[in-house]
N, C-alpha and C positions, 0 to 999 in steps of 0.2 A: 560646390559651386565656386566660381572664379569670387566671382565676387563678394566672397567669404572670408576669402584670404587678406593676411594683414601678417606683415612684417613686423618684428621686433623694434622698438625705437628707445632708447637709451639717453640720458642726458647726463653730461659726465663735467662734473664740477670740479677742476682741477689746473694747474697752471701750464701752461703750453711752451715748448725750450726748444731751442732752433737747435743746437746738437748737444749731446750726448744721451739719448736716448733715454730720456724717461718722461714721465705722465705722461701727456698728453699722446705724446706722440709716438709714444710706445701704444698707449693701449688702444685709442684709435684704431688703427689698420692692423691690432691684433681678434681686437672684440667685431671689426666688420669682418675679416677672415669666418671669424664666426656667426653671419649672416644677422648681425644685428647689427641695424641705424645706429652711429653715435652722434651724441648733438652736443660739442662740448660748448662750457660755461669756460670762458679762462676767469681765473682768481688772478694772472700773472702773467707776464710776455717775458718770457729770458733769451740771450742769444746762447749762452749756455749755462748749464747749470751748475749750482756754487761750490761744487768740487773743483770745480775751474780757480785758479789763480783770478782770472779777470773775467767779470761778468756785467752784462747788461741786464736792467729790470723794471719794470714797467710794472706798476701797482695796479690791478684792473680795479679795485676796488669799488672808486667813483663810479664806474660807470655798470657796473653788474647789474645794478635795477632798474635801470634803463636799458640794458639787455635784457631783462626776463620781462619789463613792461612791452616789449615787442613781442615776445612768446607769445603773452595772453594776448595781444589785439591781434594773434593772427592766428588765434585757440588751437595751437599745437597742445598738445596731447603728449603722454613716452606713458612706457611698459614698465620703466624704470630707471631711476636715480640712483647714482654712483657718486660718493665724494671722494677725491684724494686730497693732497693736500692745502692748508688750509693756513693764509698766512696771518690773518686779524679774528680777534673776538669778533670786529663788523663783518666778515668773512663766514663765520661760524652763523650772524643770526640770517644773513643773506640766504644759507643753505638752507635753514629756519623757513625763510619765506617759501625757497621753490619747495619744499616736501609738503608745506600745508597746504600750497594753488595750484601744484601739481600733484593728482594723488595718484599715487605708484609703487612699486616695489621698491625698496630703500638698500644699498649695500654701502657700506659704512666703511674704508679702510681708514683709519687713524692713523694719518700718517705723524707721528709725536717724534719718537725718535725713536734709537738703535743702542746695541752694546749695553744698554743699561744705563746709558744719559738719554736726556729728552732733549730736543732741539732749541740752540739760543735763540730761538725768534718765537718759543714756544712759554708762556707766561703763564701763571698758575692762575691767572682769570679762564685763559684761554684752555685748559686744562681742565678744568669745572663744565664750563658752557661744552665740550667735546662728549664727556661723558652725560650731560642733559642731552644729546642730540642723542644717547643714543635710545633710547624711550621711540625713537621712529627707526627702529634699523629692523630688516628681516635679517639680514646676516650682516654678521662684524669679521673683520678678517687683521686682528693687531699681530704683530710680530710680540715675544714676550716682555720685552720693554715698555711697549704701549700698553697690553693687558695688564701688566703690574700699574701702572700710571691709572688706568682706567679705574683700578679698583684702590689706588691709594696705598699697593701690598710696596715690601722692602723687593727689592728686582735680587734674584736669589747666586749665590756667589757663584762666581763663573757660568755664569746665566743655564745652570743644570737644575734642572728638576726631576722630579718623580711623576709617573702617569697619574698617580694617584692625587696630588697637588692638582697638577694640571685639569683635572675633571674636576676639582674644585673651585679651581679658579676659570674654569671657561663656563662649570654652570653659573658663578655669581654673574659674569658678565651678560650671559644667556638668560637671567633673570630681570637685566636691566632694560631687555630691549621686547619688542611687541614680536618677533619670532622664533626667540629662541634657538639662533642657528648661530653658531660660533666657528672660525677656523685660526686656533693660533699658528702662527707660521714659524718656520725657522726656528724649532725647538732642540734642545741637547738634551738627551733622557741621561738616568743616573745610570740604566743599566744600559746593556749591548754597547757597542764601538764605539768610541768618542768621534769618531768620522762620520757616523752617522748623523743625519739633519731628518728632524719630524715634521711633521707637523699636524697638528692636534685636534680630533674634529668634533664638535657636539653640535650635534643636530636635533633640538627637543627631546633630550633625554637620553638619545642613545651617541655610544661610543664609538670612535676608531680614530686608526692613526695610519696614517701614510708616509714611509721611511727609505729615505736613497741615500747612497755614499755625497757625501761634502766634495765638490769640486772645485777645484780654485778658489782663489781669495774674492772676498766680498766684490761687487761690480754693480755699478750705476744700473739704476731702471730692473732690477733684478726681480726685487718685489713688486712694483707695475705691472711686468712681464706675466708674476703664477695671480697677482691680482685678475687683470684682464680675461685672461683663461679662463680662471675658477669661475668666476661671476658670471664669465658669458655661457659657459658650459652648464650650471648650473640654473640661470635664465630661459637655457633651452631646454630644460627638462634632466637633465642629467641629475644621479643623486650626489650626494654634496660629496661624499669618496669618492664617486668617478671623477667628481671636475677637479677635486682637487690633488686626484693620481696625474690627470691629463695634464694640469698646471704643473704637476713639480717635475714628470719627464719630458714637459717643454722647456720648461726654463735650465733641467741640467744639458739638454742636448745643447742648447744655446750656449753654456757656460763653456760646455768642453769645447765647442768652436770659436768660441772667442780666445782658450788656450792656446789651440793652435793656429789662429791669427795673430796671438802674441797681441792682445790688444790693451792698452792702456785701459786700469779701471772704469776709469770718466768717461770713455767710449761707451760704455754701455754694450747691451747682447746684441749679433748680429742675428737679430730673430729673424731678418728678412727672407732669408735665406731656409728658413722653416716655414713662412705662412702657409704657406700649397698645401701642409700638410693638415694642418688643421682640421677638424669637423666638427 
Protein backbone atom coordinates (compact mmCIF):
# COMPACT_ATOMS: atom_id res chain seq x y z
CA UNK A 1 0.00 0.00 0.00
CA UNK A 2 0.87 3.56 -0.80
CA UNK A 3 0.57 4.62 2.22
CA UNK A 4 3.24 2.27 3.55
CA UNK A 5 5.86 3.86 1.85
CA UNK A 6 8.38 6.03 3.55
CA UNK A 7 11.64 7.48 2.37
CA UNK A 8 14.88 7.41 3.80
CA UNK A 9 15.72 10.45 5.91
CA UNK A 10 19.30 11.27 6.96
CA UNK A 11 20.62 13.99 9.24
CA UNK A 12 24.10 14.80 8.47
CA UNK A 13 26.22 16.65 10.94
CA UNK A 14 28.98 18.24 9.18
CA UNK A 15 30.30 21.71 8.22
CA UNK A 16 29.01 23.17 4.72
CA UNK A 17 32.03 25.04 2.15
CA UNK A 18 30.96 27.15 -0.66
CA UNK A 19 33.68 25.66 -3.03
CA UNK A 20 35.93 23.04 -3.12
CA UNK A 21 33.92 20.26 -2.79
CA UNK A 22 33.83 18.64 0.28
CA UNK A 23 31.32 17.71 3.37
CA UNK A 24 28.58 18.90 3.11
CA UNK A 25 28.26 19.53 -0.29
CA UNK A 26 29.73 16.72 -1.61
CA UNK A 27 27.71 14.39 0.29
CA UNK A 28 24.37 16.08 0.06
CA UNK A 29 23.54 15.67 -3.66
CA UNK A 30 25.64 12.46 -3.54
CA UNK A 31 23.56 10.53 -0.66
CA UNK A 32 20.04 12.11 -2.33
CA UNK A 33 21.41 10.64 -5.89
CA UNK A 34 20.94 7.78 -3.72
CA UNK A 35 17.17 8.36 -2.88
CA UNK A 36 17.81 9.25 0.59
CA UNK A 37 16.58 12.70 2.56
CA UNK A 38 19.61 14.58 3.82
CA UNK A 39 18.90 17.06 6.64
CA UNK A 40 22.27 18.61 7.29
CA UNK A 41 23.46 20.00 10.81
CA UNK A 42 26.34 22.62 9.78
CA UNK A 43 28.95 22.54 12.63
CA UNK A 44 30.62 25.43 10.13
CA UNK A 45 29.82 27.91 7.17
CA UNK A 46 33.29 28.29 4.94
CA UNK A 47 33.42 30.15 1.60
CA UNK A 48 36.21 27.71 1.00
CA UNK A 49 37.93 25.15 2.48
CA UNK A 50 41.33 25.55 4.58
CA UNK A 51 43.47 24.15 1.81
CA UNK A 52 42.66 27.45 0.55
CA UNK A 53 45.33 30.12 1.10
CA UNK A 54 42.32 32.53 2.26
CA UNK A 55 39.31 31.30 3.86
CA UNK A 56 36.16 32.48 5.40
CA UNK A 57 34.45 30.74 8.58
CA UNK A 58 31.73 30.91 10.48
CA UNK A 59 31.64 28.77 13.93
CA UNK A 60 27.90 27.32 13.93
CA UNK A 61 28.57 26.24 17.24
CA UNK A 62 26.31 28.86 19.23
CA UNK A 63 23.57 28.19 17.41
CA UNK A 64 23.43 24.15 16.80
CA UNK A 65 20.91 23.67 19.80
CA UNK A 66 18.88 26.00 18.86
CA UNK A 67 18.85 24.31 15.40
CA UNK A 68 18.11 20.79 16.81
CA UNK A 69 15.54 22.55 19.54
CA UNK A 70 13.50 23.34 16.32
CA UNK A 71 13.73 19.62 15.08
CA UNK A 72 12.06 18.52 18.13
CA UNK A 73 9.26 21.14 18.28
CA UNK A 74 8.45 20.11 14.72
CA UNK A 75 9.10 16.11 15.90
CA UNK A 76 11.08 15.34 12.82
CA UNK A 77 12.11 11.91 13.00
CA UNK A 78 15.56 10.45 10.42
CA UNK A 79 16.56 6.73 9.52
CA UNK A 80 19.91 7.91 10.37
CA UNK A 81 22.75 10.08 11.63
CA UNK A 82 26.02 10.69 9.96
CA UNK A 83 28.94 12.91 11.61
CA UNK A 84 31.82 14.34 9.64
CA UNK A 85 33.72 16.68 10.84
CA UNK A 86 33.88 18.01 14.10
CA UNK A 87 35.52 21.25 14.98
CA UNK A 88 35.07 21.57 19.24
CA UNK A 89 34.78 19.14 22.11
CA UNK A 90 31.25 21.51 22.51
CA UNK A 91 30.65 20.14 18.87
CA UNK A 92 31.36 16.52 19.86
CA UNK A 93 28.78 16.68 23.00
CA UNK A 94 26.29 18.63 20.64
CA UNK A 95 26.35 15.22 18.34
CA UNK A 96 26.01 13.57 21.99
CA UNK A 97 22.65 15.40 22.18
CA UNK A 98 21.13 14.53 18.62
CA UNK A 99 22.10 10.57 18.83
CA UNK A 100 20.39 10.33 22.27
CA UNK A 101 16.83 12.69 21.08
CA UNK A 102 17.08 11.32 17.90
CA UNK A 103 17.18 7.55 18.03
CA UNK A 104 18.66 6.20 14.58
CA UNK A 105 21.19 4.41 12.87
CA UNK A 106 24.51 6.05 13.71
CA UNK A 107 27.57 6.31 10.95
CA UNK A 108 30.64 7.65 12.50
CA UNK A 109 33.38 9.12 10.10
CA UNK A 110 36.26 10.49 12.28
CA UNK A 111 37.24 12.93 10.58
CA UNK A 112 40.92 13.57 12.83
CA UNK A 113 43.41 13.55 10.45
CA UNK A 114 45.63 11.97 7.47
CA UNK A 115 49.29 10.75 6.58
CA UNK A 116 49.83 9.89 10.06
CA UNK A 117 49.21 13.49 11.77
CA UNK A 118 46.03 14.39 13.32
CA UNK A 119 44.58 17.77 12.55
CA UNK A 120 45.91 21.20 14.41
CA UNK A 121 42.35 22.05 15.44
CA UNK A 122 42.18 18.44 16.68
CA UNK A 123 43.22 18.47 20.82
CA UNK A 124 43.62 15.39 22.92
CA UNK A 125 40.46 16.38 24.87
CA UNK A 126 38.82 16.21 21.67
CA UNK A 127 40.38 12.95 20.71
CA UNK A 128 39.13 11.12 24.03
CA UNK A 129 35.36 12.56 23.69
CA UNK A 130 35.60 11.12 19.60
CA UNK A 131 36.39 7.77 20.66
CA UNK A 132 33.60 7.89 23.72
CA UNK A 133 31.23 8.74 20.82
CA UNK A 134 31.85 5.90 19.46
CA UNK A 135 29.95 3.47 21.94
CA UNK A 136 26.73 4.91 19.57
CA UNK A 137 28.17 4.09 16.05
CA UNK A 138 26.64 1.09 13.86
CA UNK A 139 29.55 1.66 11.35
CA UNK A 140 32.81 3.63 11.69
CA UNK A 141 34.52 4.41 8.62
CA UNK A 142 38.53 6.16 9.90
CA UNK A 143 41.12 6.37 7.28
CA UNK A 144 44.28 4.54 9.10
CA UNK A 145 45.40 7.69 10.86
CA UNK A 146 42.17 8.02 12.76
CA UNK A 147 41.92 4.04 13.58
CA UNK A 148 45.46 4.28 14.93
CA UNK A 149 44.27 7.69 17.13
CA UNK A 150 41.04 5.91 17.96
CA UNK A 151 42.82 3.16 19.45
CA UNK A 152 45.80 5.07 20.90
CA UNK A 153 48.22 2.49 18.52
CA UNK A 154 51.85 4.07 17.03
CA UNK A 155 50.42 4.92 13.13
CA UNK A 156 52.78 2.29 11.48
CA UNK A 157 55.92 3.55 9.21
CA UNK A 158 54.96 4.60 5.88
CA UNK A 159 51.46 3.96 6.84
CA UNK A 160 51.74 -0.11 5.50
CA UNK A 161 50.40 -2.64 7.37
CA UNK A 162 49.54 -6.28 7.31
CA UNK A 163 45.83 -7.82 6.65
CA UNK A 164 46.45 -9.42 9.70
CA UNK A 165 47.13 -6.22 11.99
CA UNK A 166 44.43 -4.70 10.28
CA UNK A 167 41.83 -7.41 11.45
CA UNK A 168 43.15 -6.64 14.73
CA UNK A 169 42.98 -3.31 14.74
CA UNK A 170 39.41 -2.97 13.08
CA UNK A 171 38.02 -5.73 15.46
CA UNK A 172 39.26 -3.49 18.63
CA UNK A 173 37.52 -0.71 17.11
CA UNK A 174 34.57 -2.88 16.17
CA UNK A 175 34.50 -3.63 19.81
CA UNK A 176 34.11 -0.07 20.84
CA UNK A 177 31.06 0.47 19.18
CA UNK A 178 27.32 -1.05 19.61
CA UNK A 179 27.58 -2.61 15.71
CA UNK A 180 30.30 -3.87 15.17
CA UNK A 181 30.81 -2.73 11.61
CA UNK A 182 34.14 -1.14 10.59
CA UNK A 183 35.48 0.26 7.18
CA UNK A 184 39.17 1.41 7.34
CA UNK A 185 39.71 3.28 4.17
CA UNK A 186 42.72 4.13 2.32
CA UNK A 187 44.92 1.36 3.25
CA UNK A 188 48.61 0.22 1.81
CA UNK A 189 49.04 -3.63 2.51
CA UNK A 190 52.65 -5.07 3.05
CA UNK A 191 51.97 -7.43 0.26
CA UNK A 192 50.71 -6.96 -3.55
CA UNK A 193 51.72 -3.45 -5.47
CA UNK A 194 52.49 -0.50 -3.43
CA UNK A 195 49.89 1.32 -6.10
CA UNK A 196 47.46 -0.54 -4.85
CA UNK A 197 44.87 1.35 -2.22
CA UNK A 198 42.45 -1.02 0.19
CA UNK A 199 40.34 -0.69 2.19
CA UNK A 200 39.52 -2.86 5.16
CA UNK A 201 36.22 -4.23 6.01
CA UNK A 202 34.84 -5.85 9.22
CA UNK A 203 31.52 -6.45 9.55
CA UNK A 204 30.75 -8.35 12.94
CA UNK A 205 33.28 -10.80 12.66
CA UNK A 206 33.62 -11.43 9.14
CA UNK A 207 36.41 -10.22 6.68
CA UNK A 208 37.09 -8.70 3.29
CA UNK A 209 38.81 -6.17 1.54
CA UNK A 210 38.18 -4.13 -1.40
CA UNK A 211 41.49 -3.09 -3.73
CA UNK A 212 41.83 -0.54 -6.92
CA UNK A 213 45.10 0.89 -8.57
CA UNK A 214 46.05 4.43 -6.57
CA UNK A 215 45.08 7.18 -8.94
CA UNK A 216 46.48 10.51 -8.73
CA UNK A 217 47.58 12.41 -5.90
CA UNK A 218 45.52 13.03 -2.94
CA UNK A 219 42.39 15.67 -3.65
CA UNK A 220 39.84 17.47 -1.48
CA UNK A 221 36.36 16.07 -0.69
CA UNK A 222 37.94 12.46 -1.79
CA UNK A 223 37.04 10.77 1.44
CA UNK A 224 33.32 12.50 1.73
CA UNK A 225 32.87 11.44 -1.80
CA UNK A 226 33.35 6.94 -0.90
CA UNK A 227 32.00 8.23 2.62
CA UNK A 228 28.65 9.34 1.11
CA UNK A 229 28.33 6.26 -1.20
CA UNK A 230 29.25 3.66 1.30
CA UNK A 231 26.80 4.77 3.99
CA UNK A 232 23.98 5.52 1.61
CA UNK A 233 24.46 2.29 -0.18
CA UNK A 234 24.65 0.51 2.69
CA UNK A 235 21.59 2.36 4.31
CA UNK A 236 19.81 0.84 1.49
CA UNK A 237 20.37 -2.38 2.17
CA UNK A 238 23.45 -3.07 0.25
CA UNK A 239 26.15 -5.36 2.12
CA UNK A 240 28.97 -3.33 3.53
CA UNK A 241 31.53 -4.95 0.40
CA UNK A 242 28.99 -3.94 -2.09
CA UNK A 243 28.82 -0.36 -0.81
CA UNK A 244 32.12 -0.11 -0.24
CA UNK A 245 33.23 -1.65 -3.85
CA UNK A 246 30.39 0.97 -5.21
CA UNK A 247 32.16 3.89 -3.14
CA UNK A 248 35.75 3.16 -4.13
CA UNK A 249 34.91 2.86 -8.20
CA UNK A 250 33.04 6.07 -7.57
CA UNK A 251 35.39 7.92 -6.27
CA UNK A 252 38.32 6.43 -8.73
CA UNK A 253 36.19 7.18 -11.70
CA UNK A 254 35.85 10.80 -10.31
CA UNK A 255 39.73 10.93 -9.60
CA UNK A 256 40.73 9.96 -13.25
CA UNK A 257 38.39 12.84 -14.56
CA UNK A 258 39.45 15.30 -12.41
CA UNK A 259 43.16 13.98 -14.11
CA UNK A 260 41.99 14.83 -17.17
CA UNK A 261 40.45 18.27 -16.18
CA UNK A 262 43.84 18.90 -14.86
CA UNK A 263 42.06 20.14 -11.81
CA UNK A 264 43.89 21.72 -8.92
CA UNK A 265 43.79 19.48 -5.71
CA UNK A 266 41.44 22.04 -3.71
CA UNK A 267 38.94 21.79 -6.49
CA UNK A 268 37.75 18.60 -5.30
CA UNK A 269 36.02 15.48 -7.56
CA UNK A 270 33.94 16.61 -10.46
CA UNK A 271 31.48 13.99 -9.16
CA UNK A 272 28.69 15.83 -10.80
CA UNK A 273 29.31 14.62 -13.91
CA UNK A 274 28.73 10.77 -12.30
CA UNK A 275 25.60 11.40 -10.11
CA UNK A 276 23.15 9.80 -13.07
CA UNK A 277 24.80 6.99 -12.46
CA UNK A 278 24.30 6.14 -9.18
CA UNK A 279 21.82 3.62 -7.70
Amino acid sequence: MNGMLKQRRLALINDVTGFGRCSVTVELPIISALKIQVCPLPTALLSVHTGFANYFMDDFTDRMNDYIDSWKKNALTFDAIATGFLGSAAQIDITRRVISEFPAVVIIDPVMGDHGKIYATYTPEMCRRMRELLEFADLVTPNLTEACELLGATYPKGGVMSDSDLATMAANIAAKTRGGRVIITGVTLDVGDADDITNFIYDRGQIDFVTGKRIGNDRSGSGDAFFAVAAASWLNGETLTASTRKAADFVAKCIARAEQLNLPWNWGLPFEEFLTELR
